[in-house]
C-alpha positions in Angstrom: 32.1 -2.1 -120.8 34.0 -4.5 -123.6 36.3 -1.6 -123.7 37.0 -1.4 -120.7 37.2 -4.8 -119.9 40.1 -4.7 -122.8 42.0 -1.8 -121.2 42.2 -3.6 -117.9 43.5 -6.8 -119.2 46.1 -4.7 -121.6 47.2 -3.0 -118.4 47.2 -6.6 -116.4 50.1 -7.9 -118.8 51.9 -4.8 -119.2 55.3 -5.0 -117.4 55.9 -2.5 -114.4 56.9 0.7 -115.1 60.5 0.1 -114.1 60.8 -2.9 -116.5 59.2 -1.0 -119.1 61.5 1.9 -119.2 65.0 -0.6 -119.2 63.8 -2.0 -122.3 62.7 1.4 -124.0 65.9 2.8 -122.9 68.6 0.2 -122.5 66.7 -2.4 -124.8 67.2 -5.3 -122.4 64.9 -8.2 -122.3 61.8 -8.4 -120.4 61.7 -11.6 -118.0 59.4 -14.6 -119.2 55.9 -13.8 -118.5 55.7 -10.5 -120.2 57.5 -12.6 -123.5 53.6 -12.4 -124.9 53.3 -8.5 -124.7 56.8 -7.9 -126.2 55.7 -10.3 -129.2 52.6 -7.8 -129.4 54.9 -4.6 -129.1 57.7 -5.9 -131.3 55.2 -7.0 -134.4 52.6 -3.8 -133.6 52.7 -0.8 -136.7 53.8 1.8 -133.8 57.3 0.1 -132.6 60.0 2.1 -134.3 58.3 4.9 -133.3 57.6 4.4 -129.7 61.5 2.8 -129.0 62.5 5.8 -130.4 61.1 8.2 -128.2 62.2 6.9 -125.1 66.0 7.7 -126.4 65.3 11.8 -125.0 64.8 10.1 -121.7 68.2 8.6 -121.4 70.0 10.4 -118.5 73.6 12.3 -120.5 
């Protein structure tokens, strides 16, 4: 149940999908209140990975 109370909050403060995907792929800035989760993203071990894997997404 902790786990899933966990997962629910993580997916609470993620930003919207649409957000999400302009900074993976155009690395723009997220507005104010998701500031706390791009901390978390930003500092986390898996970041230079995950920002490069949205580049195959970028529309040529």
């Amino acid at each position: 149940m902790l786990v899933l109370a966990g997962w629910a909050t993580r997916w609470r403060e993620h930003p919207p999908p649409l957000l999400w995907g302009r900074h993976r792929v155009l690395r723009s800035r997220l507005p104010r209140p998701y500031r706390a989760w791009t901390r978390d993203d930003v500092e986390g071990l898996w970041f230079p990975l995950t920002m490069n894997l949205a580049l195959p997404f970028v529309p040529l």
